[in-house]
KELUM-873735 format. One record per residue: residue in three letters; x, y, z of N, C-alpha, C, O in turn; residue number from 0. Coordinates in nm, 2 decimals, always signed. Example, Ala and Ser with C-alpha at 12.3 -4.5 7.8 and 13.67 -1.06 7.14 Angstrom:
2
{site 'ALA'; {+1.32; -0.57; +0.78}; {+1.23; -0.45; +0.78}; {+1.32; -0.33; +0.78}; {+1.42; -0.33; +0.85}; 0},
{site 'SER'; {+1.28; -0.22; +0.71}; {+1.37; -0.11; +0.71}; {+1.29; +0.00; +0.79}; {+1.34; +0.11; +0.80}; 1},
END
This chain:
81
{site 'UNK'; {+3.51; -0.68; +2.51}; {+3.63; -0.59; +2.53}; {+3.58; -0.46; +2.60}; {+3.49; -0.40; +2.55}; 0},
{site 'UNK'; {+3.64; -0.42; +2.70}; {+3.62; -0.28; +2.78}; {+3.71; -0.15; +2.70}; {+3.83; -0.15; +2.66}; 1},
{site 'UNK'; {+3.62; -0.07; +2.71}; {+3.67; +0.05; +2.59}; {+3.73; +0.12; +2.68}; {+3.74; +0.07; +2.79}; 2},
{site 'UNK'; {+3.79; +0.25; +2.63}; {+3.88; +0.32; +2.71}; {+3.77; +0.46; +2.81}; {+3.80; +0.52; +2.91}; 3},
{site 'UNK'; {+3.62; +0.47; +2.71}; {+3.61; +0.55; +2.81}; {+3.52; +0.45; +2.90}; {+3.54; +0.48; +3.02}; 4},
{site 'UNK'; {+3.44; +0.33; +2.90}; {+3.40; +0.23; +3.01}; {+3.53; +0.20; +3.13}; {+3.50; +0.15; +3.24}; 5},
{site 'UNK'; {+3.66; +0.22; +3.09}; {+3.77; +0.22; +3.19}; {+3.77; +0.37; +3.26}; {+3.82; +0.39; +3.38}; 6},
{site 'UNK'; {+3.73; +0.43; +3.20}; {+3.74; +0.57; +3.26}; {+3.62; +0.66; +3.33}; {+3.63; +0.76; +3.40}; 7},
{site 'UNK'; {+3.50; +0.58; +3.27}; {+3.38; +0.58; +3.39}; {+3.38; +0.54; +3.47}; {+3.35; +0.61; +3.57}; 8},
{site 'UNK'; {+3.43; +0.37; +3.51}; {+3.47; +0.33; +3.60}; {+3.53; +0.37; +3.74}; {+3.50; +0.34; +3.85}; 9},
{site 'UNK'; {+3.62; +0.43; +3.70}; {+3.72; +0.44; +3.77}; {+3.69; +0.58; +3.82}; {+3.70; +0.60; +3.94}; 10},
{site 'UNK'; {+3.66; +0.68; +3.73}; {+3.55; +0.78; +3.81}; {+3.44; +0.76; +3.90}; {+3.44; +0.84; +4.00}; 11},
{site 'UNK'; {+3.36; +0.68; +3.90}; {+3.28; +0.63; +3.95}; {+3.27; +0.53; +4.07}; {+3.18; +0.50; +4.15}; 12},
{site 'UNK'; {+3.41; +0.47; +4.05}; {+3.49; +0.37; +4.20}; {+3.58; +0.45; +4.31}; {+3.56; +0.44; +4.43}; 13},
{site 'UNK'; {+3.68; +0.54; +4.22}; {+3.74; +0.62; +4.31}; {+3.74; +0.73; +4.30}; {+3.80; +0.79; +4.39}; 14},
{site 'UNK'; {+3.71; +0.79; +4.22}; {+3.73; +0.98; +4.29}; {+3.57; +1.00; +4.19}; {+3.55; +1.02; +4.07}; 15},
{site 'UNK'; {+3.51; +0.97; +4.29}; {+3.31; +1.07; +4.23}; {+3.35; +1.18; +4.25}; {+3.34; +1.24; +4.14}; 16},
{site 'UNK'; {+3.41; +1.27; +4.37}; {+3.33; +1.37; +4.37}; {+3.37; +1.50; +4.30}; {+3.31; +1.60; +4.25}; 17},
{site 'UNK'; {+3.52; +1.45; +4.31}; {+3.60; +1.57; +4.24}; {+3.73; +1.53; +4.09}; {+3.84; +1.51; +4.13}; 18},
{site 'UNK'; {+3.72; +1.52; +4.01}; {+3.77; +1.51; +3.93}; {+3.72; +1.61; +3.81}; {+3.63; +1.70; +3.82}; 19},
{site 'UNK'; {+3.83; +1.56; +3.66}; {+3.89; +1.67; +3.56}; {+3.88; +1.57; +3.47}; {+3.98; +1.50; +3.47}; 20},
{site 'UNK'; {+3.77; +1.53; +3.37}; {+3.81; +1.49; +3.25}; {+3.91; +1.52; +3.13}; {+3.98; +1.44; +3.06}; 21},
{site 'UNK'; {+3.88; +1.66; +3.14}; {+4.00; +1.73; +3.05}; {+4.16; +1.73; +3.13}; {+4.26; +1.72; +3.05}; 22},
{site 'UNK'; {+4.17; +1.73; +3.21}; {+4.33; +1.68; +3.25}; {+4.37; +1.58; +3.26}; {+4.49; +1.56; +3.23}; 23},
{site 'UNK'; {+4.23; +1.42; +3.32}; {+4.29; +1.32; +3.31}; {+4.31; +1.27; +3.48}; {+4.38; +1.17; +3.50}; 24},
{site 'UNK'; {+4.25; +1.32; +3.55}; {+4.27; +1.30; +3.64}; {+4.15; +1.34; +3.79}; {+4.05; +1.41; +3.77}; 25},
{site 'UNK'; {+4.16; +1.30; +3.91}; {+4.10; +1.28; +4.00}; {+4.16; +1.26; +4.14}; {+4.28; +1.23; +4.15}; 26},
{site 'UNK'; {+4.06; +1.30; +4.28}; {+4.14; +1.34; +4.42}; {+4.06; +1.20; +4.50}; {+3.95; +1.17; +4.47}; 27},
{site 'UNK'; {+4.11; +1.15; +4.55}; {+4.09; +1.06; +4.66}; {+4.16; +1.07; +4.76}; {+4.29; +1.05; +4.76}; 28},
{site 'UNK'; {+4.07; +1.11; +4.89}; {+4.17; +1.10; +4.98}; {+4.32; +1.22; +5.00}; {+4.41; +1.23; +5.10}; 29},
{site 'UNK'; {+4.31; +1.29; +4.88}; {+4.41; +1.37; +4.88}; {+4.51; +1.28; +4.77}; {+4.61; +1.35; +4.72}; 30},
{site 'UNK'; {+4.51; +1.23; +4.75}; {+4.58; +1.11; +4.64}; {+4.53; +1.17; +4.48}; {+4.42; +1.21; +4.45}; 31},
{site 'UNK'; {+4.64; +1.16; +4.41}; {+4.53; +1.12; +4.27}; {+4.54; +1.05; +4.21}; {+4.64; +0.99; +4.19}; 32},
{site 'UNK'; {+4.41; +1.03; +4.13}; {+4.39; +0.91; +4.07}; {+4.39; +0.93; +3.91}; {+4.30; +0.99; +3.85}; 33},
{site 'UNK'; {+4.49; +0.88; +3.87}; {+4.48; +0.90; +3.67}; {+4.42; +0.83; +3.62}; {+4.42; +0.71; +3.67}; 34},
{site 'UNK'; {+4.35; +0.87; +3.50}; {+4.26; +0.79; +3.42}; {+4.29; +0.84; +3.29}; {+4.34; +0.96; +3.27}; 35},
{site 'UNK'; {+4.24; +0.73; +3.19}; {+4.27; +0.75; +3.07}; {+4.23; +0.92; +2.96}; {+4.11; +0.91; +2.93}; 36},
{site 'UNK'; {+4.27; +1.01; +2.92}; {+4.23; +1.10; +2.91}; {+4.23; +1.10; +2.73}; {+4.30; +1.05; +2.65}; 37},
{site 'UNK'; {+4.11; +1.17; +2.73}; {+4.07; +1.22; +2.59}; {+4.04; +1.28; +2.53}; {+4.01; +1.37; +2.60}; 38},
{site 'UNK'; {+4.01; +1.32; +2.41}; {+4.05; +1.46; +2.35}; {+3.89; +1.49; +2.37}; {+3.80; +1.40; +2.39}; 39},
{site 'UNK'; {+3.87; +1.65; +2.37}; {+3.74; +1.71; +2.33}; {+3.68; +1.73; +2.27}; {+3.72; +1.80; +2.18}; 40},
{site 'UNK'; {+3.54; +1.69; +2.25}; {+3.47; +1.72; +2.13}; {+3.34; +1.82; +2.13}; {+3.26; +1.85; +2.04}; 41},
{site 'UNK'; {+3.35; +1.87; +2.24}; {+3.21; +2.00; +2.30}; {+3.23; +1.99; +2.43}; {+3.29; +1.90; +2.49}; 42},
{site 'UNK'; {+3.18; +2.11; +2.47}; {+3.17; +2.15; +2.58}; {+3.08; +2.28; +2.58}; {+3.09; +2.39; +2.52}; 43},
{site 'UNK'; {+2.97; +2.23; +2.68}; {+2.88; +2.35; +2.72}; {+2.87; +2.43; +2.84}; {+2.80; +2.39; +2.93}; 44},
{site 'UNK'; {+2.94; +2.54; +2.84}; {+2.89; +2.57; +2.98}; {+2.75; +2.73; +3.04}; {+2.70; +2.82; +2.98}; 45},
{site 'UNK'; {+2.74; +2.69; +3.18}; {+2.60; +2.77; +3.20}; {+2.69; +2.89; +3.26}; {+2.81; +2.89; +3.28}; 46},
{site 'UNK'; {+2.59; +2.99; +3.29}; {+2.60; +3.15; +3.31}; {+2.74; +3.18; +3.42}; {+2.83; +3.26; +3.40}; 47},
{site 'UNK'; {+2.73; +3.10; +3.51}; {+2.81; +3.06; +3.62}; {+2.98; +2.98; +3.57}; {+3.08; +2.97; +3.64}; 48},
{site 'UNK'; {+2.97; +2.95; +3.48}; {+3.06; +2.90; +3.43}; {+3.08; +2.76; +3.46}; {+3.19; +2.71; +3.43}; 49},
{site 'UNK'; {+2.97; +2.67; +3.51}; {+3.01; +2.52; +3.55}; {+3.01; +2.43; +3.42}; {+2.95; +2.47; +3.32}; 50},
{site 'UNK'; {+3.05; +2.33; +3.40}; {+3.06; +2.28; +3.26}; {+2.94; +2.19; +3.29}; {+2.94; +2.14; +3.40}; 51},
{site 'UNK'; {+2.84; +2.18; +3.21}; {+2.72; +2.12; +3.23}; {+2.68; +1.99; +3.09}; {+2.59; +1.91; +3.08}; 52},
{site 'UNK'; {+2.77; +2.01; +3.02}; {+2.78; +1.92; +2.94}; {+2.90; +1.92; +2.86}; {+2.95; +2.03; +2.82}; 53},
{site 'UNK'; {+2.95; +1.78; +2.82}; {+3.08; +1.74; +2.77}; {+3.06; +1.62; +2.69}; {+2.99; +1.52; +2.71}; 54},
{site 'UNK'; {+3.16; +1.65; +2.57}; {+3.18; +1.46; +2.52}; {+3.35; +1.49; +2.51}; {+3.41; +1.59; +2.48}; 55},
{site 'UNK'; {+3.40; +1.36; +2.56}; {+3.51; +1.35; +2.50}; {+3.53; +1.20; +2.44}; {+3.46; +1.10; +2.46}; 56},
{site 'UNK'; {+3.68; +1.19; +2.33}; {+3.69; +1.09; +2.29}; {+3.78; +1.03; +2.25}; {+3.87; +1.10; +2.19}; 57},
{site 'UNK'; {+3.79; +0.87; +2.27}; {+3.94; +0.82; +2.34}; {+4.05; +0.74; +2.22}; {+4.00; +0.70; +2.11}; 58},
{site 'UNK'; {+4.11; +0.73; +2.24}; {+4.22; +0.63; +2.15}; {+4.16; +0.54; +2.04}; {+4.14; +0.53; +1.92}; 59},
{site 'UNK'; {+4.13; +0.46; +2.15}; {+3.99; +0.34; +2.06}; {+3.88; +0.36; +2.00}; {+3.79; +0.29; +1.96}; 60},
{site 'UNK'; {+3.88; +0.53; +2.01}; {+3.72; +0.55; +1.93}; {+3.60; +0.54; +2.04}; {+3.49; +0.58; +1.99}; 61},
{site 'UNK'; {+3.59; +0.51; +2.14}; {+3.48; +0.55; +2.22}; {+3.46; +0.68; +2.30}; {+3.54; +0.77; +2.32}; 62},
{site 'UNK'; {+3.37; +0.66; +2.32}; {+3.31; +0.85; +2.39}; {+3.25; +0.85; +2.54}; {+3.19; +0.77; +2.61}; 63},
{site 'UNK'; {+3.28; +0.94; +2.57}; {+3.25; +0.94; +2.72}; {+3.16; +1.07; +2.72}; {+3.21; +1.18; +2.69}; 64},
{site 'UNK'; {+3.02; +1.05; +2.77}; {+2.99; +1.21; +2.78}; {+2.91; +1.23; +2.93}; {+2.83; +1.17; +3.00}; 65},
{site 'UNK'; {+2.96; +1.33; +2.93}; {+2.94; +1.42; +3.12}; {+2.84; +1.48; +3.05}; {+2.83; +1.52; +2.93}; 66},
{site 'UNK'; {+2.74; +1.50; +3.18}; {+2.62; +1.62; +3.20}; {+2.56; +1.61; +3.33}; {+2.51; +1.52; +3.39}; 67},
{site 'UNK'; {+2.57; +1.71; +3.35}; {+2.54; +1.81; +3.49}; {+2.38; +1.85; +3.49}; {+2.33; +1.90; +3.39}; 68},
{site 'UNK'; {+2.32; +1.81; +3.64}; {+2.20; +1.90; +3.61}; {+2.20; +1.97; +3.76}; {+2.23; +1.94; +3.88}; 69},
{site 'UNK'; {+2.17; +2.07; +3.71}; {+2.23; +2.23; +3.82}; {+2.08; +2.22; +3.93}; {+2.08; +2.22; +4.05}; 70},
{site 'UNK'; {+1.95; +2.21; +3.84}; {+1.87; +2.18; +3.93}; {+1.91; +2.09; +4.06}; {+1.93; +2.13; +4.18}; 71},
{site 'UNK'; {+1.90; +1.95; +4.03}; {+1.96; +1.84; +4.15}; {+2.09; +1.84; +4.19}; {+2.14; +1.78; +4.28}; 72},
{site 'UNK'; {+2.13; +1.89; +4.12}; {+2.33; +1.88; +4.15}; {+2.37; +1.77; +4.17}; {+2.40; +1.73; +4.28}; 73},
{site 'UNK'; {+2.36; +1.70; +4.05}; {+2.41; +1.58; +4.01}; {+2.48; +1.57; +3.86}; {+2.46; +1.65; +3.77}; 74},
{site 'UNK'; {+2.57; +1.48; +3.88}; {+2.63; +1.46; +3.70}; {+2.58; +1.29; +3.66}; {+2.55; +1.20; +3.73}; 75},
{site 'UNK'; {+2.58; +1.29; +3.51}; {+2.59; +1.15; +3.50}; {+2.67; +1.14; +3.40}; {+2.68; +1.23; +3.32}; 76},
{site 'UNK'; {+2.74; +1.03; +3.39}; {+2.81; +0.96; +3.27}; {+2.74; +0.86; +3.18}; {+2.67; +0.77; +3.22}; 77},
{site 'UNK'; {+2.78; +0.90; +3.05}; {+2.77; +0.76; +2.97}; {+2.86; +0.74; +2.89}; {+2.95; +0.83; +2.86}; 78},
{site 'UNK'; {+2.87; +0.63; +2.83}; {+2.96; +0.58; +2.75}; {+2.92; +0.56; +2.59}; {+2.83; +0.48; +2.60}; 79},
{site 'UNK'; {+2.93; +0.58; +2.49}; {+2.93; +0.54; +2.37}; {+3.03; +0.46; +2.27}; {+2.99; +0.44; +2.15}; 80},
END
Protein backbone atom coordinates (compact mmCIF):
# COMPACT_ATOMS: atom_id res chain seq x y z
CA UNK A 1 0.00 0.00 0.00
CA UNK A 2 1.37 3.62 -1.02
CA UNK A 3 1.05 6.10 1.99
CA UNK A 4 -0.08 9.55 1.58
CA UNK A 5 3.15 11.20 2.02
CA UNK A 6 5.07 8.40 -0.62
CA UNK A 7 2.05 9.93 -2.95
CA UNK A 8 3.20 13.23 -2.14
CA UNK A 9 7.05 12.75 -2.59
CA UNK A 10 6.23 11.46 -5.64
CA UNK A 11 4.55 13.71 -7.22
CA UNK A 12 6.93 16.40 -5.93
CA UNK A 13 9.68 14.82 -7.26
CA UNK A 14 7.82 13.93 -10.89
CA UNK A 15 6.25 17.23 -11.34
CA UNK A 16 7.04 20.35 -9.73
CA UNK A 17 10.96 19.73 -8.05
CA UNK A 18 11.78 22.99 -8.19
CA UNK A 19 9.21 25.15 -6.70
CA UNK A 20 6.64 23.97 -4.47
CA UNK A 21 4.77 24.49 -0.72
CA UNK A 22 4.40 21.66 1.46
CA UNK A 23 2.45 23.66 3.92
CA UNK A 24 -0.13 24.80 1.24
CA UNK A 25 -0.34 21.74 -0.64
CA UNK A 26 0.76 22.53 -3.60
CA UNK A 27 3.29 23.10 -6.65
CA UNK A 28 4.26 25.21 -10.22
CA UNK A 29 4.83 23.34 -13.44
CA UNK A 30 5.06 25.03 -16.24
CA UNK A 31 3.01 27.83 -14.72
CA UNK A 32 0.23 25.12 -13.95
CA UNK A 33 -0.28 23.83 -10.52
CA UNK A 34 0.11 20.91 -9.25
CA UNK A 35 -1.93 19.67 -5.86
CA UNK A 36 -0.76 17.26 -3.69
CA UNK A 37 -1.93 15.75 -0.72
CA UNK A 38 -1.25 18.22 2.21
CA UNK A 39 -0.46 17.74 5.85
CA UNK A 40 -0.51 19.00 8.96
CA UNK A 41 2.86 20.35 10.73
CA UNK A 42 4.83 18.89 13.08
CA UNK A 43 8.29 21.32 13.14
CA UNK A 44 9.78 23.42 11.33
CA UNK A 45 13.25 24.94 11.38
CA UNK A 46 14.32 27.72 9.89
CA UNK A 47 18.05 29.45 9.27
CA UNK A 48 19.08 33.28 9.81
CA UNK A 49 17.83 34.07 6.29
CA UNK A 50 14.65 32.79 6.86
CA UNK A 51 14.70 29.63 4.39
CA UNK A 52 12.95 26.60 5.91
CA UNK A 53 15.80 24.11 6.20
CA UNK A 54 14.04 21.47 7.86
CA UNK A 55 10.32 20.19 8.12
CA UNK A 56 8.16 17.04 9.09
CA UNK A 57 4.75 16.99 8.20
CA UNK A 58 1.94 14.41 8.75
CA UNK A 59 -0.69 12.93 6.79
CA UNK A 60 -4.22 11.38 7.21
CA UNK A 61 -2.95 7.82 7.26
CA UNK A 62 -0.30 8.48 9.77
CA UNK A 63 2.75 8.75 7.64
CA UNK A 64 5.37 11.51 7.58
CA UNK A 65 7.01 13.28 5.10
CA UNK A 66 10.14 15.16 6.10
CA UNK A 67 11.98 18.04 3.96
CA UNK A 68 15.61 19.22 4.65
CA UNK A 69 17.63 21.71 2.95
CA UNK A 70 21.27 21.91 2.89
CA UNK A 71 22.19 25.72 2.28
CA UNK A 72 25.84 24.55 1.69
CA UNK A 73 24.92 22.54 -1.83
CA UNK A 74 21.49 23.94 -2.29
CA UNK A 75 19.79 20.96 -2.40
CA UNK A 76 16.69 19.52 -0.52
CA UNK A 77 15.82 15.98 0.16
CA UNK A 78 12.75 14.06 1.04
CA UNK A 79 11.93 11.20 3.01
CA UNK A 80 9.21 9.37 3.93
CA UNK A 81 8.30 7.62 7.20
Amino acid sequence: MTTLAEVTKSMIENLCPSTFSLYAGYGLNGGEYVRFPQGAQLHEKRNDKGRVINARYRYADGSELVYSYSTAQETYKLTTQ
